[in-house]
N, C-alpha and C positions, 0 to 999 in steps of 0.2 A: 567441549562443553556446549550444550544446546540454550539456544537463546530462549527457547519455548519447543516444551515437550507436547507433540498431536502425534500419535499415531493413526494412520488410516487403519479402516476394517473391513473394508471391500473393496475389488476393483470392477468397474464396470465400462461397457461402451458409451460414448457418448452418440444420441442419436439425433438432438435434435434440441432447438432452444426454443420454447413454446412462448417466453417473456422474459425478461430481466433477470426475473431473483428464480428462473425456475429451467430445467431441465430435463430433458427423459432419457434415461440412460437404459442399458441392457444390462442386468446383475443377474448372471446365474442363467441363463435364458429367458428370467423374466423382465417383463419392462416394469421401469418403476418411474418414479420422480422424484428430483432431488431438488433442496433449495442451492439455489448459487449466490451465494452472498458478496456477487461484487455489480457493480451497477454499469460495470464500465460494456464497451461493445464487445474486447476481446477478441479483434477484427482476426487474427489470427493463432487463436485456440479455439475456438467455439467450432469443431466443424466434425461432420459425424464421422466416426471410425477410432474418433480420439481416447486417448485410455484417460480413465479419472479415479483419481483414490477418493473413495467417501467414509465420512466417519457418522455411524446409526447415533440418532438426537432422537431423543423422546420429550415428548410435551403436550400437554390435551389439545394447544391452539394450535400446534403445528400441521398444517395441509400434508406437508410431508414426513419421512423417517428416516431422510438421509440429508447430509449437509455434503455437497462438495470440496474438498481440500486443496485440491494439485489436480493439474491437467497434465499430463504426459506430452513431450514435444522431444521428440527423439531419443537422445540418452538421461532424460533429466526430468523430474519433478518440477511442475512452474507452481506454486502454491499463489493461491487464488480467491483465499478466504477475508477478505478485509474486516470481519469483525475480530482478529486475533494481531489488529497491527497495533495496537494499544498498550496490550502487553508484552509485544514483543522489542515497543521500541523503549517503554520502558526500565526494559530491561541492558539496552544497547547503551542506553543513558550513564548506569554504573558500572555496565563492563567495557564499554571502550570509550565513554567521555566525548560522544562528537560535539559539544558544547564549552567542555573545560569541566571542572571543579560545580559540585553545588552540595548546599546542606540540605534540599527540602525540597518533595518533588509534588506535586498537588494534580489531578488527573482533573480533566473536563474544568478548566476557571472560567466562571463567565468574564468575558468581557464586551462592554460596549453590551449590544442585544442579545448577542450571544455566546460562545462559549467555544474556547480551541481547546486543541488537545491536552497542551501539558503549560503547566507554569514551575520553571524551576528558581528555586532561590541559588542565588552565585554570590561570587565577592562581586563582583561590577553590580549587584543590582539583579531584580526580577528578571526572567529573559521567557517570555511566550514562544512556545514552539508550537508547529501542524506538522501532523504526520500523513504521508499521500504513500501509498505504495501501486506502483508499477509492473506490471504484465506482459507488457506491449514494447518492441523492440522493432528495430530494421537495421540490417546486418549488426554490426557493431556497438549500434546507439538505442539505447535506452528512451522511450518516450512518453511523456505523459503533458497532456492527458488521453485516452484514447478515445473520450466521447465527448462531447462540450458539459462541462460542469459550472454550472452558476454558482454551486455549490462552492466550489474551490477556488474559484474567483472573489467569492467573497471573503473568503479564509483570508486570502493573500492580501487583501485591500485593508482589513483587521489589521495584518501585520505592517502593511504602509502606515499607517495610522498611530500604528505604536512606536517606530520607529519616529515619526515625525514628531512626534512629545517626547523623545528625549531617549525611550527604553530600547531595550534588547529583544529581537524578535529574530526567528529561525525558522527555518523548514524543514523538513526531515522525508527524505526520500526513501522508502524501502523496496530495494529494484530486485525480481526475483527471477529476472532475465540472464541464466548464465554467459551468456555471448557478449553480453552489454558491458564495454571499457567507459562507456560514457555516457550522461542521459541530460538531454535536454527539452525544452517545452515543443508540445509538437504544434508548433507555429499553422499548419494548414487543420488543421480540428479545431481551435480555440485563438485566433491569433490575440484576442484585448487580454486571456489569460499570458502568454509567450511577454505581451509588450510592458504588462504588469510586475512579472519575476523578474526582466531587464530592469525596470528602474527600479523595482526593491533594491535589487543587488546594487544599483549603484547608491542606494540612500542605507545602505549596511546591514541588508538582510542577510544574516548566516545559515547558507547551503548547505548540506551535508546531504550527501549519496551513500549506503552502506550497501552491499551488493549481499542479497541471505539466499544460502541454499536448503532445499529442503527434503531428505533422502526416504522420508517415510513415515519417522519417528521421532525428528524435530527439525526445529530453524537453526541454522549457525549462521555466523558471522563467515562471509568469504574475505573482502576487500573494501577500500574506500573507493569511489566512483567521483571524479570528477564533473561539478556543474555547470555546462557551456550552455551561452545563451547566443554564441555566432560565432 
């Protein structure tokens, strides 16, 4: 059962990373450009020759007509789209419960100035989740983040926060790293985010790693993934 259904509709080369959200790939012999919808550096998928499934997006503000999906890394699909990690963790929520039990799930709750991922109602009480997904590995290990995010330091300082009045607060890792048994903060890219996740964990921030594969056609669930911080 797929945790979210994307089918890709082209495969193209990747040639070249011209900025962040943007790419020039080769589709068909022609060059084109595609948006890459992840922010991270991708120190090792971004490099030309790479094969990448893209799925055609129409829209009048769109610059481009393709969205990137999945980078190719030997025998496997890395999916690489982060605007579909919402839905998919969503989804992860009622079919494997990495939290426990809840009646009520409420997407984007503000809190404080601004606004996390999910808020689930449980028997213990509200519990705030963030959901980060993961690209970037070294041999075995899983790591995030792979560019300095102010952004996800902030997330996590939220969840210290919530945790300190009293509440239920999580993180949710979506690692789409097949090789990766374990993922942990990559302490030399970010070390006040690495030193940050350390003492959530010990003030009772609940980790959750789910490891998803993704063959073309959708996301599954593989495995749970262990959260080491040493």
């Amino acid at each position: 059962m797929y945790l979210w259904t994307i089918s890709y509709q082209a495969e193209g080369k990747l040639l070249s990373r011209p900025n962040r959200f943007l790419v020039q790939v080769l589709i068909q012999g022609r060059e084109e450009e595609a948006h890459l919808h992840d922010p991270g550096r991708l120190p090792d998928l971004i490099r030309p020759g790479r094969r990448v499934a893209l799925r055609s997006v129409r829209g009048r503000r769109r610059r481009t007509r393709w969205d990137v999906l999945a980078i190719r890394l030997e025998d496997y699909w890395c999916f690489c789209h982060s605007g579909y990690h919402r839905q998919i963790a969503a989804n992860l929520f009622f079919l494997q419960k990495p939290f426990g039990e809840f009646s009520d799930l409420k997407a984007e709750p503000e809190v404080e100035e601004g606004r996390l991922d999910f808020r689930l109602e449980t028997p213990r009480g509200p519990l705030w989740v963030e959901v980060k997904g993961v690209t970037w590995a070294r041999g075995k290990t899983a790591l995030f983040p792979d560019a300095p995010t102010l952004r996800g330091l902030r997330h996590l300082q939220t969840l210290r926060r919530l945790l300190q009045e009293g509440f239920r607060a999580g993180l949710l890792f979506l690692v789409f790293r097949q090789e990766a048994e374990e993922i942990r903060p990559a302490e030399e890219i970010q070390p006040d985010f690495a030193r940050a996740l350390a003492a959530a964990l010990e003030e009772g921030l609940e980790a959750r790693a789910y490891l998803l594969t993704y063959d073309g056609h959708g996301i599954s669930f593989k495995s749970a993934l262990p959260v080491r911080v040493s």
